[in-house]
Jmol script that loads the backbone (N, CA, C; Angstrom):
load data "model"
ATOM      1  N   UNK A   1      -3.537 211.378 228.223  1.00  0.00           N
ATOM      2  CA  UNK A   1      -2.290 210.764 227.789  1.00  0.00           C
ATOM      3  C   UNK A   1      -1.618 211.592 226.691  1.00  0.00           C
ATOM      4  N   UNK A   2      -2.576 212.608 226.049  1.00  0.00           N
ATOM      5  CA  UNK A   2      -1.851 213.097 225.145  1.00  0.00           C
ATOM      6  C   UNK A   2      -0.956 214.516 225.377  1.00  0.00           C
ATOM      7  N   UNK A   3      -0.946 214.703 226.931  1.00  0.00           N
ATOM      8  CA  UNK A   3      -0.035 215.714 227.216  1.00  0.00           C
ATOM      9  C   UNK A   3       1.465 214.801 227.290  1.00  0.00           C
ATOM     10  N   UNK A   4       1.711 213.790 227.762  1.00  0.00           N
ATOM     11  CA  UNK A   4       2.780 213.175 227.638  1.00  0.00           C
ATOM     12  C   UNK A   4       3.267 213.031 226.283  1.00  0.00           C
ATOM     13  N   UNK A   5       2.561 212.841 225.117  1.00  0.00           N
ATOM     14  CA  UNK A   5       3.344 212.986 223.872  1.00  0.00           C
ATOM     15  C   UNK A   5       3.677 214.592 223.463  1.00  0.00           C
ATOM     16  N   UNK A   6       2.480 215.491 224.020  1.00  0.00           N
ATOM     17  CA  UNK A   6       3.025 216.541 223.782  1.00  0.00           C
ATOM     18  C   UNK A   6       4.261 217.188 224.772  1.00  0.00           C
ATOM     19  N   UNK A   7       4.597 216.833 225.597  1.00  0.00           N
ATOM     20  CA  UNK A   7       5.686 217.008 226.435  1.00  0.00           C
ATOM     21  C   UNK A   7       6.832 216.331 225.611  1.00  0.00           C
ATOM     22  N   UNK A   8       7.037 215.246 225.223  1.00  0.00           N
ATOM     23  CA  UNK A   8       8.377 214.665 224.171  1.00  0.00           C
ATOM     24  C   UNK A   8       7.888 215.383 223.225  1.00  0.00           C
ATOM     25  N   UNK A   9       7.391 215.771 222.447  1.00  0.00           N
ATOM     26  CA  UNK A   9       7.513 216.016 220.771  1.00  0.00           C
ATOM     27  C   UNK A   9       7.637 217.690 221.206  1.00  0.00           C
ATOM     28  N   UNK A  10       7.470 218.658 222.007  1.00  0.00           N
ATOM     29  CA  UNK A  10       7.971 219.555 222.801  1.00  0.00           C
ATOM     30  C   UNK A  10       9.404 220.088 222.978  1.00  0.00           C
ATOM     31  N   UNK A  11      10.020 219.118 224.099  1.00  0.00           N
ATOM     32  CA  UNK A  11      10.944 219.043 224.277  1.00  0.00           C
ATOM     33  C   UNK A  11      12.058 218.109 223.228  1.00  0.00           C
ATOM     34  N   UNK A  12      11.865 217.276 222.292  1.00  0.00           N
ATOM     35  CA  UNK A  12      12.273 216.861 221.029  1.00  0.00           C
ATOM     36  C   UNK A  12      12.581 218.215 220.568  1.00  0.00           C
ATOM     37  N   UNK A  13      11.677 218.755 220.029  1.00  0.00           N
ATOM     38  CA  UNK A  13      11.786 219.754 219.546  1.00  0.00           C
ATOM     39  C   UNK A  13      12.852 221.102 219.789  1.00  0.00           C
ATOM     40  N   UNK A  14      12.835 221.355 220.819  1.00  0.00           N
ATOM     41  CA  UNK A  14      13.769 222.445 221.788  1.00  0.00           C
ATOM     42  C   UNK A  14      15.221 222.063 221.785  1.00  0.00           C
ATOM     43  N   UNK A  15      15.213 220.972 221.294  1.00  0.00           N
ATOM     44  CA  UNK A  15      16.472 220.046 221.265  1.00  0.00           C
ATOM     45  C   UNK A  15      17.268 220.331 220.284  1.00  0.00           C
ATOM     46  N   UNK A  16      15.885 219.973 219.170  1.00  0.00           N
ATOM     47  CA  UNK A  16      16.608 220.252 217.834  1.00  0.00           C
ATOM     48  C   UNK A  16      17.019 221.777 217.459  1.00  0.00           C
ATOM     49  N   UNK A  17      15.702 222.384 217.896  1.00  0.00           N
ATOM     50  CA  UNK A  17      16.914 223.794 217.848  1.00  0.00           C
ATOM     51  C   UNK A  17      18.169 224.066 218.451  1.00  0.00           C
ATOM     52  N   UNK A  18      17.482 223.476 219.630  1.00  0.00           N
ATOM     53  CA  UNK A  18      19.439 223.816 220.238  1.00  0.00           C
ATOM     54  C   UNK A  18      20.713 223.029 219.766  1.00  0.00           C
ATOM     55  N   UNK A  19      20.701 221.546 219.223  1.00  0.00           N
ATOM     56  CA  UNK A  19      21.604 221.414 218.681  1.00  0.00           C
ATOM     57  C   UNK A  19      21.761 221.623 217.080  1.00  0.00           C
ATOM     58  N   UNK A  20      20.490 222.281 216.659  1.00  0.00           N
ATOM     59  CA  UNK A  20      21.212 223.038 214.957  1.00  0.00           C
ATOM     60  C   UNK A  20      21.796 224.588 215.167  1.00  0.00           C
ATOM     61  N   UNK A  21      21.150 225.084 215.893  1.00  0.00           N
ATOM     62  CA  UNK A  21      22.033 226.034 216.367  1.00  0.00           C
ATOM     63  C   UNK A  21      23.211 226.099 216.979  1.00  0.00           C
ATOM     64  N   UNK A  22      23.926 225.417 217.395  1.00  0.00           N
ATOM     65  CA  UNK A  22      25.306 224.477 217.816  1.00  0.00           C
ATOM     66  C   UNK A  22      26.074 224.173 216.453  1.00  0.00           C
ATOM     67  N   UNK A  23      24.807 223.484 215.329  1.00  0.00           N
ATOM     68  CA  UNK A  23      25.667 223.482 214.287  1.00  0.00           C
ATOM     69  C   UNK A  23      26.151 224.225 213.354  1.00  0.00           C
ATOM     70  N   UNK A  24      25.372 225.411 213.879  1.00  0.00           N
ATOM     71  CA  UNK A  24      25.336 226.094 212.483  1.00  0.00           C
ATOM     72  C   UNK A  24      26.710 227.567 213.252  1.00  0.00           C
ATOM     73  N   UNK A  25      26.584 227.481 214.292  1.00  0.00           N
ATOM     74  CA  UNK A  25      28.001 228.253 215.041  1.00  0.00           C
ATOM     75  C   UNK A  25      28.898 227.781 215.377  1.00  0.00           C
ATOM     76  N   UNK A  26      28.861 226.367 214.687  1.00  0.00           N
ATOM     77  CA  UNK A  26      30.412 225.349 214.495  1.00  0.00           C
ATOM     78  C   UNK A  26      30.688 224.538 215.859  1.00  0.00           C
ATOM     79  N   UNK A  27      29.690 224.555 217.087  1.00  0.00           N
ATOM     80  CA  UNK A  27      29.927 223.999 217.599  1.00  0.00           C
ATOM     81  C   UNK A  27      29.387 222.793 217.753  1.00  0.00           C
ATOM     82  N   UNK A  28      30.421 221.494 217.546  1.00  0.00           N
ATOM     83  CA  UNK A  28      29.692 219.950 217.242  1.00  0.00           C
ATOM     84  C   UNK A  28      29.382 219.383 219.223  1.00  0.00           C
ATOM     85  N   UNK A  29      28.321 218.486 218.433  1.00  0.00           N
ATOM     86  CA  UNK A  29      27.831 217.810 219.365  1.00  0.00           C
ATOM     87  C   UNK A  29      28.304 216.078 219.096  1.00  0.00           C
ATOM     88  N   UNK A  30      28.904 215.310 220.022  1.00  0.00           N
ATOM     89  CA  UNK A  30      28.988 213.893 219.465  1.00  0.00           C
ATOM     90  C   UNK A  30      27.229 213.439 220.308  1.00  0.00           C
ATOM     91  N   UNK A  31      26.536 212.556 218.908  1.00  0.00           N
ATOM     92  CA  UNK A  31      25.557 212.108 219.628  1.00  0.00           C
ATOM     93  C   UNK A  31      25.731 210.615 219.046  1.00  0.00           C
ATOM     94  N   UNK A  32      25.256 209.625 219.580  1.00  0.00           N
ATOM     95  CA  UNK A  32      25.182 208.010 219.186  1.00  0.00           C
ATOM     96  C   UNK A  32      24.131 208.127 217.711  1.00  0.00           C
ATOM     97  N   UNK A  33      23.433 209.204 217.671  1.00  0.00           N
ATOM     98  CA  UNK A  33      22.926 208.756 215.867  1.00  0.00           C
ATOM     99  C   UNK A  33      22.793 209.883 214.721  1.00  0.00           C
ATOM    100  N   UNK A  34      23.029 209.608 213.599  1.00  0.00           N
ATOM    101  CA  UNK A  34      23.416 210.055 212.190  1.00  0.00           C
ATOM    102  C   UNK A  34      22.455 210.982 212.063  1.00  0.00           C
ATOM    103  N   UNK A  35      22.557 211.667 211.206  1.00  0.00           N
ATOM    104  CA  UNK A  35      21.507 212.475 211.027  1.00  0.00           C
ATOM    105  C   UNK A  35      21.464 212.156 209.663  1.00  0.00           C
ATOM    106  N   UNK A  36      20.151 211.778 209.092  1.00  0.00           N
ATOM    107  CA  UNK A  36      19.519 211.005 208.318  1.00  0.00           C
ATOM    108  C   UNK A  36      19.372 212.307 206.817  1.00  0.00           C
ATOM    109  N   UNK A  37      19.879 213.696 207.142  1.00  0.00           N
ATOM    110  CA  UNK A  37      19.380 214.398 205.696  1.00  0.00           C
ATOM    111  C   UNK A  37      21.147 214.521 205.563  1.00  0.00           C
ATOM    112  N   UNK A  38      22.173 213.429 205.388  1.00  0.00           N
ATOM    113  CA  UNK A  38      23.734 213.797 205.758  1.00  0.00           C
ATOM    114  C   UNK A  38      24.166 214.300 204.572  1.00  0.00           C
ATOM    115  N   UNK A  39      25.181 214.697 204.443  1.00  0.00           N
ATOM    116  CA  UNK A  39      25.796 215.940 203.343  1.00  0.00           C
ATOM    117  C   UNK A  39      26.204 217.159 204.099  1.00  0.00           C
ATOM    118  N   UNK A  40      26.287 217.859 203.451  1.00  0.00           N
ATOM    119  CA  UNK A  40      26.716 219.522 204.312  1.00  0.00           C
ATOM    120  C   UNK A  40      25.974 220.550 203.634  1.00  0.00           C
ATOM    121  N   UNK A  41      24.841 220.256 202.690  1.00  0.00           N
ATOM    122  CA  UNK A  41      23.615 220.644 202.533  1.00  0.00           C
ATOM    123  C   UNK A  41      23.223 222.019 203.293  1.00  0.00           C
ATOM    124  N   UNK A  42      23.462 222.628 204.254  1.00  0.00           N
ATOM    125  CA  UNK A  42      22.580 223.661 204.813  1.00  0.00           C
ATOM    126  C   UNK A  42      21.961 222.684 206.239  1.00  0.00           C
ATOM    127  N   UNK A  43      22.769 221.596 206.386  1.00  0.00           N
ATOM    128  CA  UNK A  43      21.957 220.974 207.548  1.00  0.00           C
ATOM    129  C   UNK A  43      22.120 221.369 208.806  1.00  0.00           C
ATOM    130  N   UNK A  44      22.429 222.653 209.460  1.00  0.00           N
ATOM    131  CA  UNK A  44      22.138 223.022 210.416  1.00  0.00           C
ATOM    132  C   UNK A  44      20.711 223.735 210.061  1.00  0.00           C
ATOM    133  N   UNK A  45      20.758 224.272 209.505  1.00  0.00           N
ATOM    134  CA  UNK A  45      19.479 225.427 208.492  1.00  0.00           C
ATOM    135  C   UNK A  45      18.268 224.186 208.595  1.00  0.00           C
ATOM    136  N   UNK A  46      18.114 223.247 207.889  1.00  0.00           N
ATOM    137  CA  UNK A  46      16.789 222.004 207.509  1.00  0.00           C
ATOM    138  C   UNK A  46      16.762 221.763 209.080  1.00  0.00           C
ATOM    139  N   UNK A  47      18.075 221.558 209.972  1.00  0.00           N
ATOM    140  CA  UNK A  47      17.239 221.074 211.114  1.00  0.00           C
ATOM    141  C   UNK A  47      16.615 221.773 212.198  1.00  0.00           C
ATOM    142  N   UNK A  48      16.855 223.520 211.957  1.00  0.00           N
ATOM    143  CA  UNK A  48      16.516 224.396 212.567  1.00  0.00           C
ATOM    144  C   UNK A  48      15.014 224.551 212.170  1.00  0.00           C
ATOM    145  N   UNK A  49      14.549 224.558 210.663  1.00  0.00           N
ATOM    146  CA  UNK A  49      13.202 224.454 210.812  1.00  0.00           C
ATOM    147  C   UNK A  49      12.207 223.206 211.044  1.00  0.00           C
ATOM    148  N   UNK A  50      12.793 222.033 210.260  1.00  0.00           N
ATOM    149  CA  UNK A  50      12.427 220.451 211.470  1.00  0.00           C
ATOM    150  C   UNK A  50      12.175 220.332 212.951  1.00  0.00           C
ATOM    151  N   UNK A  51      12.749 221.338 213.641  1.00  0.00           N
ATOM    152  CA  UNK A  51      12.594 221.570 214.873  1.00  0.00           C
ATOM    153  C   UNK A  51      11.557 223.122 215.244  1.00  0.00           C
ATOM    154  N   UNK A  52      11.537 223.848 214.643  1.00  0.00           N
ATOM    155  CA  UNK A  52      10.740 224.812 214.769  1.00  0.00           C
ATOM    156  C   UNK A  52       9.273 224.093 214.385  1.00  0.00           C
ATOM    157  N   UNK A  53       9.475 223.567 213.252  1.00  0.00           N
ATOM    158  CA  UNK A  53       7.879 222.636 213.240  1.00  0.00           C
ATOM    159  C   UNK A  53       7.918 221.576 214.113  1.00  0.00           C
ATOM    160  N   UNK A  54       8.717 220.975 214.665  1.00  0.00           N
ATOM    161  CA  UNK A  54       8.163 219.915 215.927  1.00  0.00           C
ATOM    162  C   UNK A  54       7.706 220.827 217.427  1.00  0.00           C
ATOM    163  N   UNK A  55       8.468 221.785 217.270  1.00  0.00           N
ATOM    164  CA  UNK A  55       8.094 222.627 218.280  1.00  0.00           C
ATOM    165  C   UNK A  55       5.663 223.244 218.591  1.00  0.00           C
ATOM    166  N   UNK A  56       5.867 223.922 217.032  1.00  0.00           N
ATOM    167  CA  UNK A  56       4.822 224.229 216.784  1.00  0.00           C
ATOM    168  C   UNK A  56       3.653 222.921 216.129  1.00  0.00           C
ATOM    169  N   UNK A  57       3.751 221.942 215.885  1.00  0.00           N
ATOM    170  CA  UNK A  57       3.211 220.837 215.772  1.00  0.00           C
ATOM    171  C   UNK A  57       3.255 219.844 216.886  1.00  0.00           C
ATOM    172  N   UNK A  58       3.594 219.903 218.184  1.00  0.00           N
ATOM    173  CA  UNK A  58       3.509 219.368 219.337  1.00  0.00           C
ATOM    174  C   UNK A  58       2.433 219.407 219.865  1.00  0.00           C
ATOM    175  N   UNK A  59       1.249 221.224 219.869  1.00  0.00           N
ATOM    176  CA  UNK A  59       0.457 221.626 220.867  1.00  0.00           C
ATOM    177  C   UNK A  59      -0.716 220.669 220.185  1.00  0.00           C
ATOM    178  N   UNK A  60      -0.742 220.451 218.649  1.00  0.00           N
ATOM    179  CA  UNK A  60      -1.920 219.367 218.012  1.00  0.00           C
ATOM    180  C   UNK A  60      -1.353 218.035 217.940  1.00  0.00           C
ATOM    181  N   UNK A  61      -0.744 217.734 218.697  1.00  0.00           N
ATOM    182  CA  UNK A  61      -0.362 216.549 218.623  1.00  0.00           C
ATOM    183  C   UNK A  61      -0.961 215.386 218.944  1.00  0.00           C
ATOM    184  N   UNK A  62      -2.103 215.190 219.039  1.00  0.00           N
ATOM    185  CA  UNK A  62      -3.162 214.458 219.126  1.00  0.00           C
ATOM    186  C   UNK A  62      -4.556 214.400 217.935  1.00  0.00           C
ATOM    187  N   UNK A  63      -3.767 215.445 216.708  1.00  0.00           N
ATOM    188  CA  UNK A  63      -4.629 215.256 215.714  1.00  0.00           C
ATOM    189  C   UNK A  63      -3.781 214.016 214.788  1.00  0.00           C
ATOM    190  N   UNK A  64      -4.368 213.581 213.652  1.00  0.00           N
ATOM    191  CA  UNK A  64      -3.845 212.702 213.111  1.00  0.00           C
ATOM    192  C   UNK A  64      -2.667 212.588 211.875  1.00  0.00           C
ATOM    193  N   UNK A  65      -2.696 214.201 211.405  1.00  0.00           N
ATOM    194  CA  UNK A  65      -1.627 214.378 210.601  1.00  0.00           C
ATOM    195  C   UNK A  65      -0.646 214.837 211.124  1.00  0.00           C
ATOM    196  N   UNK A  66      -1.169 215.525 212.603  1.00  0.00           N
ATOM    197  CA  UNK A  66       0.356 216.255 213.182  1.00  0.00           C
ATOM    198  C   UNK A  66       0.776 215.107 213.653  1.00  0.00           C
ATOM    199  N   UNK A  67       0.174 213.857 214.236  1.00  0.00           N
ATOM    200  CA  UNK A  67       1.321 213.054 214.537  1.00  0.00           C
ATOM    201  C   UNK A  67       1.929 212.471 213.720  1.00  0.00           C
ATOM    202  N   UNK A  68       1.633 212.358 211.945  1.00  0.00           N
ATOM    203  CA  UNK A  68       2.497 211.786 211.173  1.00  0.00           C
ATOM    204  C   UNK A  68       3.549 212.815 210.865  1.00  0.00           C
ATOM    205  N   UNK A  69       2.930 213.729 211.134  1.00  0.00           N
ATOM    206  CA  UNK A  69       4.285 215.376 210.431  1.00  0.00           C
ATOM    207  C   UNK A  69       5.000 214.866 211.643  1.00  0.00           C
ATOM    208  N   UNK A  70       4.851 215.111 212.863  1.00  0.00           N
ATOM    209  CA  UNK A  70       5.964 214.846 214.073  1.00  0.00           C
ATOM    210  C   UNK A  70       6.909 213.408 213.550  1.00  0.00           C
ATOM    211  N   UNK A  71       6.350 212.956 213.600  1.00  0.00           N
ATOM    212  CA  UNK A  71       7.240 211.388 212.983  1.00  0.00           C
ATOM    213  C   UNK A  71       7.950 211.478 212.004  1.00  0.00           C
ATOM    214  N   UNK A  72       7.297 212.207 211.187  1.00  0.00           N
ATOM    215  CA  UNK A  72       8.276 212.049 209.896  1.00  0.00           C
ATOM    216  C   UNK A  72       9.327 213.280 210.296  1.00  0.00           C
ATOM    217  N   UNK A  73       9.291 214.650 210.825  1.00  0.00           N
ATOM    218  CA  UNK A  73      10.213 215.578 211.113  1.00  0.00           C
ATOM    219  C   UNK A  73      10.914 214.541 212.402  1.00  0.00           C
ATOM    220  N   UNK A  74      10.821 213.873 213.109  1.00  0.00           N
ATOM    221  CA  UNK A  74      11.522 213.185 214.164  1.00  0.00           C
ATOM    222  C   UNK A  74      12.907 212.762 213.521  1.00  0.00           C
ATOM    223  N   UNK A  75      12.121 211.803 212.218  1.00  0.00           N
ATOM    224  CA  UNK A  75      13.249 210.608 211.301  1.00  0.00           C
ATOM    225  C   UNK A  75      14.083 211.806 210.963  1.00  0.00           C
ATOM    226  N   UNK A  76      13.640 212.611 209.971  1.00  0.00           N
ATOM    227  CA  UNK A  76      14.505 213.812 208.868  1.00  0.00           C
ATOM    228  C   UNK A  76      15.477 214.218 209.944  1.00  0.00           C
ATOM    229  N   UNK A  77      14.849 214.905 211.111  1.00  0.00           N
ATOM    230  CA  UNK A  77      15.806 215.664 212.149  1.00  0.00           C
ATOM    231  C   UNK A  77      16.871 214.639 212.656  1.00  0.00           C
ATOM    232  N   UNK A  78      16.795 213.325 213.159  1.00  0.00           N
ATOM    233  CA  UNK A  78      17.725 212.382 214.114  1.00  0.00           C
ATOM    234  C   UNK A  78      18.430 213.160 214.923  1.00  0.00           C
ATOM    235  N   UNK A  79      18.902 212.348 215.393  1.00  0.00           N
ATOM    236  CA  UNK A  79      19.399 212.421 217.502  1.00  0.00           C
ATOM    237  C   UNK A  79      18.405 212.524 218.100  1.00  0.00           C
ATOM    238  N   UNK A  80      18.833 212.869 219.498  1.00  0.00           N
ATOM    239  CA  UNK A  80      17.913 212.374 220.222  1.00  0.00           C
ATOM    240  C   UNK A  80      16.819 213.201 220.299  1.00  0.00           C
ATOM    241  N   UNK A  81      16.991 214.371 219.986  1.00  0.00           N
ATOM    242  CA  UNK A  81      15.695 215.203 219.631  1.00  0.00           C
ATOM    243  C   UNK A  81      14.208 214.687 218.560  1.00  0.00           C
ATOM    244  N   UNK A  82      14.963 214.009 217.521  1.00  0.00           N
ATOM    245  CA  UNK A  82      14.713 213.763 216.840  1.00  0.00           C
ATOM    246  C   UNK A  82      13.838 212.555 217.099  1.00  0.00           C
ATOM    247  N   UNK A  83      14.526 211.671 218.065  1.00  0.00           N
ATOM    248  CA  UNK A  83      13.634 210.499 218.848  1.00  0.00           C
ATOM    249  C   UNK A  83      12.661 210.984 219.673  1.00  0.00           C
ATOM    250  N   UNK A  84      12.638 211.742 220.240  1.00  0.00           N
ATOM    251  CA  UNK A  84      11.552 212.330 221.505  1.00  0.00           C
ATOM    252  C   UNK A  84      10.613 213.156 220.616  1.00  0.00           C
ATOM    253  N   UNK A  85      11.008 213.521 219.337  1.00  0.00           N
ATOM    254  CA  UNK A  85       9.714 213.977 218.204  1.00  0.00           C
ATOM    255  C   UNK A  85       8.564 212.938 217.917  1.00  0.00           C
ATOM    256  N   UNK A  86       9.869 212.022 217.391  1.00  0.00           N
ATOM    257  CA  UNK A  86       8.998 210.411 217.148  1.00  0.00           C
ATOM    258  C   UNK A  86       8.043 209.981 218.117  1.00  0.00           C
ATOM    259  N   UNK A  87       8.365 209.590 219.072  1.00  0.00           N
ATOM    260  CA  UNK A  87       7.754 208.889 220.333  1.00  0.00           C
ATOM    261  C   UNK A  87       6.638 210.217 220.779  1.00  0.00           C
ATOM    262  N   UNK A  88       6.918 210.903 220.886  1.00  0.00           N
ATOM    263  CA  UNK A  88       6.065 212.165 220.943  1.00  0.00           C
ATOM    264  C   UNK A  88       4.512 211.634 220.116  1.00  0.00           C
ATOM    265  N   UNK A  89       5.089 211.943 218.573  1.00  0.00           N
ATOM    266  CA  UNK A  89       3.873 211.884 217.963  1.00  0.00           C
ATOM    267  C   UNK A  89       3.341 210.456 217.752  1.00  0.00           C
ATOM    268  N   UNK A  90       3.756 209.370 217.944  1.00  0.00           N
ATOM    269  CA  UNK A  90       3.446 208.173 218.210  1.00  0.00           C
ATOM    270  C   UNK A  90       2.599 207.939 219.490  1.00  0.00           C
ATOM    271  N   UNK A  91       2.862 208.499 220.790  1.00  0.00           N
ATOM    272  CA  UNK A  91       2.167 208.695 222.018  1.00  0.00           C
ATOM    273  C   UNK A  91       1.259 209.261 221.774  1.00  0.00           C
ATOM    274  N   UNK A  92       1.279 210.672 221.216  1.00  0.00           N
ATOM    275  CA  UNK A  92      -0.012 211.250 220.510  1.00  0.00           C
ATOM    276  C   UNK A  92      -1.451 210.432 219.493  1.00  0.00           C
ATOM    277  N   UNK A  93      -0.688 210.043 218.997  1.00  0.00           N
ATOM    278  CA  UNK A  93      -1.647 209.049 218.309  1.00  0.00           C
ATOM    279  C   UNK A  93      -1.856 208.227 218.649  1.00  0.00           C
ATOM    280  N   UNK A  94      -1.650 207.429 219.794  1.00  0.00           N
ATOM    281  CA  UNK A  94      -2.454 206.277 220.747  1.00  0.00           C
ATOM    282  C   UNK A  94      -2.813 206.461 221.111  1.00  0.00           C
ATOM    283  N   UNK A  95      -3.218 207.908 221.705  1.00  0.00           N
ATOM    284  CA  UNK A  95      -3.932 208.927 222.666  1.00  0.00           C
ATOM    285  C   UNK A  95      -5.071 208.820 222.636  1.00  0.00           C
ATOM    286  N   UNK A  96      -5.048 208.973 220.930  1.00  0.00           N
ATOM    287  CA  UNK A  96      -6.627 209.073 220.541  1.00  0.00           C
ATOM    288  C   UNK A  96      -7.427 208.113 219.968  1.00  0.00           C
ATOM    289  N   UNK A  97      -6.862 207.711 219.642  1.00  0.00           N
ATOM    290  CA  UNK A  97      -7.624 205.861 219.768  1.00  0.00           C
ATOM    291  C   UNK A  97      -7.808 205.069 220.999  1.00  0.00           C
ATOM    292  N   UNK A  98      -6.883 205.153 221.850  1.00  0.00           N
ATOM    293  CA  UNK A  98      -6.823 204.487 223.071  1.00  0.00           C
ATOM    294  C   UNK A  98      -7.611 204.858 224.495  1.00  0.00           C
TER     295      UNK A  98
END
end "model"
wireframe off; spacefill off
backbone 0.3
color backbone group
């Protein structure tokens, strides 16, 4: 079961690069949710590496801190990338109890 969380917190991930890289070459994306670090901060930059670590924190995603790092980079990152991080490392961690 824990390839299915690593498949969302994966592809979460791939997401978020691709839409901070979108942001950061000015091209906007409308998505249904906020992005939770808001300001104009460098936040294409924070969500490019939020997503480079969901990327590389996916393949342990069945240990017990990478699924809290995935969760918590899920929230920081938002959209929908950002959700498929979450659920990712949440799936991950039922994995292994379950």
């Amino acid at each position: 079961m824990w390839e299915l969380g690593y498949a969302l917190a994966l592809l979460g991930g791939i997401i978020i690069i691709v839409l901070s890289l979108a942001s950061i070459f000015h091209y906007s994306f409308s998505l249904p949710f906020q992005v939770p670090l808001g300001g104009y901060f460098g936040i294409g930059v924070i969500s490019l590496i939020l997503g480079v670590v969901a990327v590389f924190g996916s393949k342990r995603v069945n240990e017990i801190i990478w699924g809290v790092v995935l969760m918590a980079v899920g929230f920081l990152a938002g959209g929908i990338g950002g959700l498929l991080a979450i659920i990712g490392g949440l799936v991950g961690l039922l994995s292994r109890y379950l």
